[in-house]
C-alpha positions in Angstrom: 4.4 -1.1 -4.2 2.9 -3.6 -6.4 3.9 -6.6 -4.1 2.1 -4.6 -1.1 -1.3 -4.6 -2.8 -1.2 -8.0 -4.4 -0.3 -9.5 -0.8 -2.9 -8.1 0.6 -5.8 -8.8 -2.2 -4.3 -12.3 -2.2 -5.9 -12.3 1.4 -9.0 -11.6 -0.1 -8.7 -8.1 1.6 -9.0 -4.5 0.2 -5.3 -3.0 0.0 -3.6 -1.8 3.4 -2.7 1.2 1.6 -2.5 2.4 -1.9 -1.2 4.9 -4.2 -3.2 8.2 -3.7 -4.5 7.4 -0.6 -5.3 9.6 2.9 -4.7 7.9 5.6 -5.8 8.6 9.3 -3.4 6.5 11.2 -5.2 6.3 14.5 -3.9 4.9 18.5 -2.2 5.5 21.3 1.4 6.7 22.4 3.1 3.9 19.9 1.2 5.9 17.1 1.7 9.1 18.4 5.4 9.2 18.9 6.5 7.9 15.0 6.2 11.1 14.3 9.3 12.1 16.0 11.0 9.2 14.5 9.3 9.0 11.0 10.9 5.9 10.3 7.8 3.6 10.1 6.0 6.3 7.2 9.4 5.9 5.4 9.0 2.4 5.0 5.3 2.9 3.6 6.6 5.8 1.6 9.7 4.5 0.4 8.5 1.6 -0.9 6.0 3.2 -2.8 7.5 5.7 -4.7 5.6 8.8 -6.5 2.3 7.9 -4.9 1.5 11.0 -3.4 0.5 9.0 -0.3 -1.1 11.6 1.9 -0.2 10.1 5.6 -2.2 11.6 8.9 -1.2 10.9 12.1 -3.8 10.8 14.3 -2.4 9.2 17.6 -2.7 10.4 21.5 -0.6 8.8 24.1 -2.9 6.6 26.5 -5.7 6.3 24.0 -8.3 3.8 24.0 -10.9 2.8 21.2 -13.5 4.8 22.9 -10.7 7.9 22.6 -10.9 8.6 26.3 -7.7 10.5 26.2 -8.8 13.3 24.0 -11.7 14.9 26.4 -9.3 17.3 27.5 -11.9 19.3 30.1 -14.6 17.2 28.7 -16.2 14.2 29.8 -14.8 10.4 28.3 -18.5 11.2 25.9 -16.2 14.1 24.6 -13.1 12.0 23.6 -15.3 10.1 21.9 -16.8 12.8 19.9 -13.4 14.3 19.0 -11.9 11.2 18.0 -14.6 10.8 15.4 -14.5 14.4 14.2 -11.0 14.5 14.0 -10.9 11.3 11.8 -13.5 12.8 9.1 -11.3 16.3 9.3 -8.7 14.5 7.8 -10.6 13.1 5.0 -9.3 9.7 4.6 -9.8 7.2 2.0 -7.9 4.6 4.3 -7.9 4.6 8.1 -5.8 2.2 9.9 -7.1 2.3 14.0 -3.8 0.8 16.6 -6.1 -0.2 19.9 -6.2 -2.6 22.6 -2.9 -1.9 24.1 -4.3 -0.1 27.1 -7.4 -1.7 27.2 -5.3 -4.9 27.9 -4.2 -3.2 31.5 -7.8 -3.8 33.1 -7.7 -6.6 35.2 -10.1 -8.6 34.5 -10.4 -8.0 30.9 -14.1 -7.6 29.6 -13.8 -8.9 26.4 -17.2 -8.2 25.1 -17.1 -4.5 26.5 -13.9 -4.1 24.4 -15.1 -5.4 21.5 -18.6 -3.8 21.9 -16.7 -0.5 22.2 -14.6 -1.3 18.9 -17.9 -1.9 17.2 -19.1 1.3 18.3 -16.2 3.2 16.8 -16.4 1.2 13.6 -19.8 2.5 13.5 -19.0 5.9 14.1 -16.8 5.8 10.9 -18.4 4.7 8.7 -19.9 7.8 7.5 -16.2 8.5 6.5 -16.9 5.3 3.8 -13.2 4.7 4.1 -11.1 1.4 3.9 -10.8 0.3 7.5 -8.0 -1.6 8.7 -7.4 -3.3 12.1 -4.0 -3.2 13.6 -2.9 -5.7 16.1 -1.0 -4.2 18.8 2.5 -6.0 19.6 2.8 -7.4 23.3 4.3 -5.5 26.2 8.7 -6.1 25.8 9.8 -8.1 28.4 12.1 -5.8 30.6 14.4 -6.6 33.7 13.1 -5.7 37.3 12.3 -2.8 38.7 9.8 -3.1 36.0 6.9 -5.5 36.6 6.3 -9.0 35.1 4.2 -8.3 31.5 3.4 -12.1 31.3 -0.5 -11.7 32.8 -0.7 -8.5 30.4 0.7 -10.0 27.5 -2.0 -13.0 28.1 -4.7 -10.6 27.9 -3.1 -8.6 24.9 -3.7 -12.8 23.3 -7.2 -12.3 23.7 -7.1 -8.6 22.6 -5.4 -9.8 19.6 -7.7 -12.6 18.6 -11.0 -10.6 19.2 -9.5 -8.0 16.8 -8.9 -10.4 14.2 -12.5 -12.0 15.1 -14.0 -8.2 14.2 -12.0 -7.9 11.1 -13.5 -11.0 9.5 -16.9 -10.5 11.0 -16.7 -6.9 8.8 -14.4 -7.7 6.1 -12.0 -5.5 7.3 -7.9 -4.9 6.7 -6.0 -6.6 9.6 -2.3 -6.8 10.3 -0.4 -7.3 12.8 2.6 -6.2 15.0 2.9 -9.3 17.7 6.4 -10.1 15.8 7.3 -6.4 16.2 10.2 -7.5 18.8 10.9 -11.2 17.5 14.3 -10.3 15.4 15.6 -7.6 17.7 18.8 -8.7 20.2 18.4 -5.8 22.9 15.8 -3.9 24.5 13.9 -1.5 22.1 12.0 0.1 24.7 12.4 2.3 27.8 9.6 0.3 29.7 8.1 -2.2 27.6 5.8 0.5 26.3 7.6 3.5 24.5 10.2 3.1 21.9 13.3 4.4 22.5 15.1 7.0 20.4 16.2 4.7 18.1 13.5 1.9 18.4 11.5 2.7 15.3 14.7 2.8 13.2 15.3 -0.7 14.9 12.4 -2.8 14.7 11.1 -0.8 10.8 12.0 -3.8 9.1 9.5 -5.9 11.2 6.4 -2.6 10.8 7.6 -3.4 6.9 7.0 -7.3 7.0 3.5 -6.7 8.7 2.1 -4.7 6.5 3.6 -6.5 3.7 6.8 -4.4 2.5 9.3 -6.8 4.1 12.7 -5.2 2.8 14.0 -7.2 -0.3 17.4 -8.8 0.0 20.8 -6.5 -0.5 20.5 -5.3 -4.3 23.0 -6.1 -5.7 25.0 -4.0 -8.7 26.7 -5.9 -11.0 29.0 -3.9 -13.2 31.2 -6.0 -16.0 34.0 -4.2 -16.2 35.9 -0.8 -15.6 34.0 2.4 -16.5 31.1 4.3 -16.4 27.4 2.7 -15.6 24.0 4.4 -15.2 22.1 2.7 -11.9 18.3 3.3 -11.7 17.3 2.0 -8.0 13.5 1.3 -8.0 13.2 2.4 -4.7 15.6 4.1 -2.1 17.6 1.9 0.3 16.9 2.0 4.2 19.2 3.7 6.7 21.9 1.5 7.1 20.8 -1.2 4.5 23.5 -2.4 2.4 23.9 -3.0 -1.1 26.6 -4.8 -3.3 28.4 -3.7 -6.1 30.2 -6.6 -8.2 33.1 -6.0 -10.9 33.7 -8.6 -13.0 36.7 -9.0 -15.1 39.1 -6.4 -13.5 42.6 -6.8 -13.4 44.9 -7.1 -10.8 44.7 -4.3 -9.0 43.0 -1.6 -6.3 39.7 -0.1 -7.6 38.0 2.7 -6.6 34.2 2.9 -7.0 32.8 6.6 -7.9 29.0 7.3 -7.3 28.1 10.9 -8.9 31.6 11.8 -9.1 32.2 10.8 -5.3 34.4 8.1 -3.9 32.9 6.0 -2.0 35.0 2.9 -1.5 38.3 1.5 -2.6 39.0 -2.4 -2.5 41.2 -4.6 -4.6 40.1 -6.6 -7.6 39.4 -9.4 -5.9 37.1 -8.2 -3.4 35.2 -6.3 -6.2 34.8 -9.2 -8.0 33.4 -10.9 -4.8 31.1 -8.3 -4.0 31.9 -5.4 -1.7 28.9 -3.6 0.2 27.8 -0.4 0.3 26.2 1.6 3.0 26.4 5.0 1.5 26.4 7.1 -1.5 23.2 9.7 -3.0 20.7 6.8 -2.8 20.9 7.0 1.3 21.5 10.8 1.5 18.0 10.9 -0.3 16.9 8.6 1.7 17.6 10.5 5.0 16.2 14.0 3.5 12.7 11.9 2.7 12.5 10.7 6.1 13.3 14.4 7.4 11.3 15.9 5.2 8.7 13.2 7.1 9.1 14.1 10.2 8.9 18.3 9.5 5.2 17.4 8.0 4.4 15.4 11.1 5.4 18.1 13.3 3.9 20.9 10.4 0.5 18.6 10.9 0.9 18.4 15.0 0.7 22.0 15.7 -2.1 22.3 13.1 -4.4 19.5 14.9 -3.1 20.2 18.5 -1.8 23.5 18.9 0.2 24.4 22.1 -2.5 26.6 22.8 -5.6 24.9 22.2 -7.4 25.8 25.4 -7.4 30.1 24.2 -8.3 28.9 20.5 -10.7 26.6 20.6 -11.9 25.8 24.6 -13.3 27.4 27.6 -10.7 30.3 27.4 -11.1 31.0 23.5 -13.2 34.4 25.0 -9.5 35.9 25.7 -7.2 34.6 22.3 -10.0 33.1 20.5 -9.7 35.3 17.7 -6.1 33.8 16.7 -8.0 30.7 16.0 -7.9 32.0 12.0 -3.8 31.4 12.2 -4.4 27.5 12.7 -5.6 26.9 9.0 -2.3 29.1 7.7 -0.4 25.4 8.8 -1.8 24.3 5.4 0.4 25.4 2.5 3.3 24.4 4.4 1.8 20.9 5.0 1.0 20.8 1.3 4.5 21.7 0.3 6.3 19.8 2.4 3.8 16.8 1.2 5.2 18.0 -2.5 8.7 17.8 -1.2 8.4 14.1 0.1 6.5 12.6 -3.4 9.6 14.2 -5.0 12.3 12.7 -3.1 10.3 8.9 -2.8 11.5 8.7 -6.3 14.8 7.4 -6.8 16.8 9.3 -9.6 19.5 8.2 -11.4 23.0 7.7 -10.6 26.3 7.3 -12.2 28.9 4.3 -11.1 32.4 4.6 -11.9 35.5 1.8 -11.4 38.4 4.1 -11.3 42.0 1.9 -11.0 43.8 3.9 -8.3 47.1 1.7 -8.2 48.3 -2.4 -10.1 
């Protein structure tokens, strides 16, 4: 958590992201699909344990910074408007905005209308007087055909990227970015350069991690010194599928079998323990995987209360016939806040007992 905050100041910029913070995380479809996923607010949440982070996601497929894709019956004016008001419902002391994506499509690229239109939606938020931070969008994936080349895209998503950053120091604003977001993954992450698929999040986390300055530290490793009982006090939660090694020192010859809580969990001969033998389960990851669910049923908790199914007879030209249901919407609340509860408790790693049992000489 630390290690997040001084990376950033050390930029001379205000923290991405802090303990106690709300944050509005605001975009397009990239945004707006984590919540299925929730393995990019793991990483934030995981690596900050106890910090009753607050995390709102905010994100609408085919968005642009002017927030076109929320006028629903409306005029682009309206999207607009409701961006804006649904950022200050939220609250946030920290708003991270994803754009320029989409906007990279037009052909040719106005690059002073886009970043006249970012500038207009900086403006509009500032009212909220929260921490602003910029998020550069990564490039299109490169994808066999039928798909189209992304190269003339990609080229404009260059100047995109650098006329973000150019706002960002103009305003002394929070930038990171996601350009790398494909650089040290070996097979296709998306199903057409655009959207993830199912398990693209998971995949390319450790990269959302490095950007915003949580890169995953290397395998801990557990070094017991002999056979018995040991306490273990992670300071934060492994990853799904991260690996850590356990070391025994000074066994004798023999097979070995390590006990986590009372549960086996592996069995390997004295040499190997000695060597170091890796771990990719145990109650640290269980915990691990009920955080990240626990996640993803608040996102979808927070996605019916910001977008219900439904909207149109609540809240829009139909409202005359269910409008009075409209009162249900706010009743999403306690359940947000108690699933919010639920995920501070289990960011905390708790402690656990190692025991080297000798099965057989």
């Amino acid at each position: 958590m630390l290690a997040l905050i001084v990376s950033v100041l050390a930029m001379g910029q205000l923290p991405l992201i802090a303990p106690g913070d709300r944050l509005a995380w605001i975009g397009g479809a990239l945004v707006e699909q984590e919540i299925r996923s929730g393995d990019w607010e793991l990483e934030l949440t995981r690596h900050m344990p106890g910090a009753k982070l607050v995390i709102r996601n905010l994100g609408w497929s085919g968005d642009t910074v002017l927030g076109e894709a929320r006028a629903g019956f409306g005029s682009p004016a309206d999207g607009f408007k409701a961006l804006v008001a649904q950022t200050i419902a939220v609250k946030p002391t920290v708003i991270w905005l994803q754009y320029g994506s989409n906007e990279a499509f037009a052909d040719p690229l106005d690059i002073a209308v886009f970043r006249a239109q970012y500038e207009k939606l900086l403006d509009a938020l500032a009212p909220t007087k929260a921490r602003i931070v910029l998020v550069i969008p990564p490039p299109i994936e490169v994808r066999p055909s039928p798909l189209p080349d992304v190269a003339p895209v990609n080229a404009r998503m260059e100047r995109v990227a650098s006329e973000i950053q150019s706002i960002a120091s103009a305003r002394g604003l929070g930038v990171f970015s996601l350009q790398q977001l494909w650089a040290d993954v070996k097979t296709p992450q998306t199903t057409n350069g655009l959207q993830l698929a199912a398990t693209g999040y998971r995949n390319v986390a450790p990269a959302f991690a490095k950007a915003v300055g949580m890169a995953n530290a290397p395998e801990a490793e557990i070094l017991m010194l002999q056979e018995g009982v040991q306490e273990i006090q992670d300071k934060i939660l492994p990853a799904p599928g991260q690996s850590r090694i356990v070391k025994v020192k000074g066994l004798k010859p023999g097979t070995y079998e390590l006990l986590v809580n009372g549960n086996v969990i592996a069995s390997s001969d004295h040499e190997t323990w000695a060597a170091g033998a890796a771990m990719t389960k145990g109650p640290a990851w269980d915990q691990s995987a009920k955080l990240r669910e626990a996640i993803v049923a608040k996102n979808m908790l927070f996605f019916h209360r910001w977008r219900p199914q439904n909207e149109t007879y609540l809240f829009g030209f139909r409202k005359h016939e269910q409008g009075n249901n409209a009162r249900e919407i706010p009743q999403f609340d306690p359940f947000i806040e108690k699933t919010e509860a639920e995920i501070n408790r289990l960011s905390v790693p708790v402690k656990t007992t190692y025991q080297i049992r000798k099965v057989s000489s």
